[in-house]
TORLUMTI-446917 format. One record per residue (C-alpha): x, y, z. Coordinates in steps of 0.5 Angstrom, whole numbers. Example, Ala and Ser with C-alpha at 12.3 -4.5 7.8 and 13.67 -1.06 7.14 Angstrom:
BEGIN
{{25; -9; 16}}
{{27; -2; 14}}
This chain:
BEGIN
{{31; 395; 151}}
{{24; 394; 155}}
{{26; 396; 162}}
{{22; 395; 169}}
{{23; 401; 174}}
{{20; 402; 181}}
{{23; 409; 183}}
{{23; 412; 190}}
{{24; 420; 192}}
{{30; 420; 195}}
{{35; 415; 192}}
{{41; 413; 194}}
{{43; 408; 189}}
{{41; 405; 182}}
{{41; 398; 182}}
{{40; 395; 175}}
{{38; 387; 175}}
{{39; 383; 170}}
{{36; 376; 169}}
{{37; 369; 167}}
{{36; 366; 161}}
{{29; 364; 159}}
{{27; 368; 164}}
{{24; 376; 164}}
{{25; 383; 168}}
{{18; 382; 172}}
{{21; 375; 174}}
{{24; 381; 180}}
{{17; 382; 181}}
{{14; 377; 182}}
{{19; 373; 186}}
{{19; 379; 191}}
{{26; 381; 190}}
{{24; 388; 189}}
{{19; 387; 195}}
{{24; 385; 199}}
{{29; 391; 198}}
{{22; 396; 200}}
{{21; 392; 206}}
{{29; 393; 209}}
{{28; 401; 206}}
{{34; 400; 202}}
{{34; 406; 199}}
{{35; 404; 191}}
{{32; 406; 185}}
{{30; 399; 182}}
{{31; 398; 173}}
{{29; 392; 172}}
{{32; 390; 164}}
{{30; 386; 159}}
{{36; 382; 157}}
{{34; 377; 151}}
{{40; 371; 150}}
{{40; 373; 142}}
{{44; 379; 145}}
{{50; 376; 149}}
{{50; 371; 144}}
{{52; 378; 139}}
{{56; 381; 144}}
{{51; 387; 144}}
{{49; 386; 150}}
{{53; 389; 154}}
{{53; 397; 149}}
{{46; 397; 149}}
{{45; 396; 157}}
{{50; 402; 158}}
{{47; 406; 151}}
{{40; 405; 152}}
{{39; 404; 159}}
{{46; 407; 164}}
{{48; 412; 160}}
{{42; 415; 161}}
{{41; 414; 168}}
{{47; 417; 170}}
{{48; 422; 166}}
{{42; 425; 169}}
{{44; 424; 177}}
{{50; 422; 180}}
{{48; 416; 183}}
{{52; 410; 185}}
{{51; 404; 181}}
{{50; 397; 183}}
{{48; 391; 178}}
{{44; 385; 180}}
{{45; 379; 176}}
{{43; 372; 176}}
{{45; 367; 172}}
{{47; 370; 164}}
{{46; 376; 168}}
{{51; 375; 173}}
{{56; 375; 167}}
{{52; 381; 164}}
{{54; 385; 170}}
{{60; 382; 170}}
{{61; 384; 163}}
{{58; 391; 164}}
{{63; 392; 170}}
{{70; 390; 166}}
{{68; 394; 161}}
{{67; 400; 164}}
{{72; 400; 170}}
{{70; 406; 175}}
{{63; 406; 173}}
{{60; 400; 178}}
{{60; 400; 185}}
{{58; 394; 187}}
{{55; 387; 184}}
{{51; 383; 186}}
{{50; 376; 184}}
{{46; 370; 184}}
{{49; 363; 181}}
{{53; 367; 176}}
{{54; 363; 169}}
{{62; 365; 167}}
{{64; 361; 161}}
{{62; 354; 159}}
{{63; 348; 163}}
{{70; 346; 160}}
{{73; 352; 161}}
{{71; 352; 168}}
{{74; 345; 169}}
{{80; 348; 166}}
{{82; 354; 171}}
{{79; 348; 176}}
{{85; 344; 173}}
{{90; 349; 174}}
{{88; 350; 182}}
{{83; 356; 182}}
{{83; 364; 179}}
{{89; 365; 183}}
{{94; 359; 180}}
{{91; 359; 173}}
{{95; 362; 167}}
{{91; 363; 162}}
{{97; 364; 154}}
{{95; 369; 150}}
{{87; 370; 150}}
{{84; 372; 143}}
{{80; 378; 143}}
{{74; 375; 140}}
{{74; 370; 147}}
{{70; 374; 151}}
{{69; 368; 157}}
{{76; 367; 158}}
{{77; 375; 159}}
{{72; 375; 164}}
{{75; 370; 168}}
{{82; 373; 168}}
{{78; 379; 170}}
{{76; 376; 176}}
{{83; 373; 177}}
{{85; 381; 177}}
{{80; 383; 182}}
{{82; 386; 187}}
{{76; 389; 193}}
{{81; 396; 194}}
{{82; 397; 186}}
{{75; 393; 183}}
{{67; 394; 185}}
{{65; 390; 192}}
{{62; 383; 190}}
{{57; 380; 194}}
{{56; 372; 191}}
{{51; 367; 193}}
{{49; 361; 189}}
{{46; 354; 192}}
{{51; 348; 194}}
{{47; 344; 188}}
{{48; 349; 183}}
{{51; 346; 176}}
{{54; 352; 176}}
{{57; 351; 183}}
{{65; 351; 180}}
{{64; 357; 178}}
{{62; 361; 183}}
{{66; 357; 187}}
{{72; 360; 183}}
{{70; 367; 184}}
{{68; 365; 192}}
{{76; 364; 194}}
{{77; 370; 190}}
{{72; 373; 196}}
{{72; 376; 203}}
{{69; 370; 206}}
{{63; 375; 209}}
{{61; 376; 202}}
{{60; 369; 200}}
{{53; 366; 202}}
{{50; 359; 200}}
{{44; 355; 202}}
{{42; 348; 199}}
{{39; 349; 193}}
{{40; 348; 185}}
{{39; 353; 179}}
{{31; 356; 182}}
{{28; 361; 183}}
{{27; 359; 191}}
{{35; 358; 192}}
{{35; 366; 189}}
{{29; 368; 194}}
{{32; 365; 200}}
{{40; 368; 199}}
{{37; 374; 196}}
{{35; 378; 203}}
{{43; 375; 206}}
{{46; 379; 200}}
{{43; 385; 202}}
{{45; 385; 210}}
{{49; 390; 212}}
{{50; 393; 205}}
{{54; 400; 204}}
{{51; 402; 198}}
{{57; 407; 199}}
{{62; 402; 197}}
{{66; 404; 191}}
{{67; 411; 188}}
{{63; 412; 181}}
{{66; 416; 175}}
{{61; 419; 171}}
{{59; 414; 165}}
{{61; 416; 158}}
């Protein structure tokens, strides 16, 4: 997988970013989101992947990001993990973290996309993540398992999640799903649709007071 890194001496975490679909890992660089986190001397290790649609539509996503890139990383240093991940690439940090429970301390996610709209409404339907009583989810429905793993999220038993979206995103009601699940504080939101500027404007907000020491990481295998 093609990867960005922006590496510093003395890391204290590792933040893997994934982008949307249609964009690119360098859109990190270029909308300032690596800048920022430079300017606010947040002292992370930045690997900025490529993830190419084709590979959530196949389901590989998730197993090349840890074989080819995580693992690895890991593998040669203790590090706390966190993901950022905007649209398909909040559900790909999500994904990543459902997979390999322990591994990830904290996620970090813009506008996630979670599942199609009418999946969505159905879980609205039913009262939110709380109330919603998914029947038996069938192995190959990897939206509906995502989303009964955030309805099981907990922040003492899951990774810390920090959210933001714009109020006029059209994936506002899944992140609205995910924000009744969240210590209010965690939740940030601003005018703004599904861009680039509504990102950059949250961006900064998501990275106030963050405690990279958040959730303990067992070693990746």
């Amino acid at each position: 997988m093609e990867v960005i890194t922006d590496r510093i001496s003395d890391p204290r975490a590792l933040m893997v970013m994934l982008h949307g679909a249609g964009d690119h890992a360098d859109d990190f660089l270029r909308h300032g989101f690596i800048a920022t986190l430079r300017e606010r001397r947040i002292p992370v290790d930045v690997l900025a992947v490529q993830a190419n649609s084709d590979l959530y539509l196949e389901k590989r996503m998730i197993a090349r990001l840890h074989a080819e890139v995580i693992a690895p990383e890991l593998a040669a240093r203790s590090l706390p993990l966190w993901l950022t991940g905007i649209s398909l690439g909040g559900m790909g940090a999500s994904l990543y973290a459902q997979a390999y429970p322990g591994t990830v301390a904290g996620l970090l996610l813009l506008a996630p996309f979670f599942a199609v709209r009418g999946t969505i409404a159905e879980v609205t339907r039913a009262g939110g993540l709380a109330a919603w009583a998914p029947e038996k989810i069938q192995p190959d429905d990897e939206e509906r398992a995502l989303l009964l793993w955030l309805k099981q999220w907990t922040p003492a038993g899951g990774p810390a999640i920090r959210l933001g979206y714009g109020t006029n995103d059209r994936y506002a009601p899944a992140s609205a799903l995910l924000a009744a699940r969240l210590p209010q504080e965690y939740v940030m939101t601003c005018a703004g649709g599904h861009d680039w500027p509504t990102w950059q404007a949250l961006w900064p907000r998501l990275l106030e007071g963050l405690d990279l020491q958040s959730a303990p990481r067992q070693d990746a295998k």
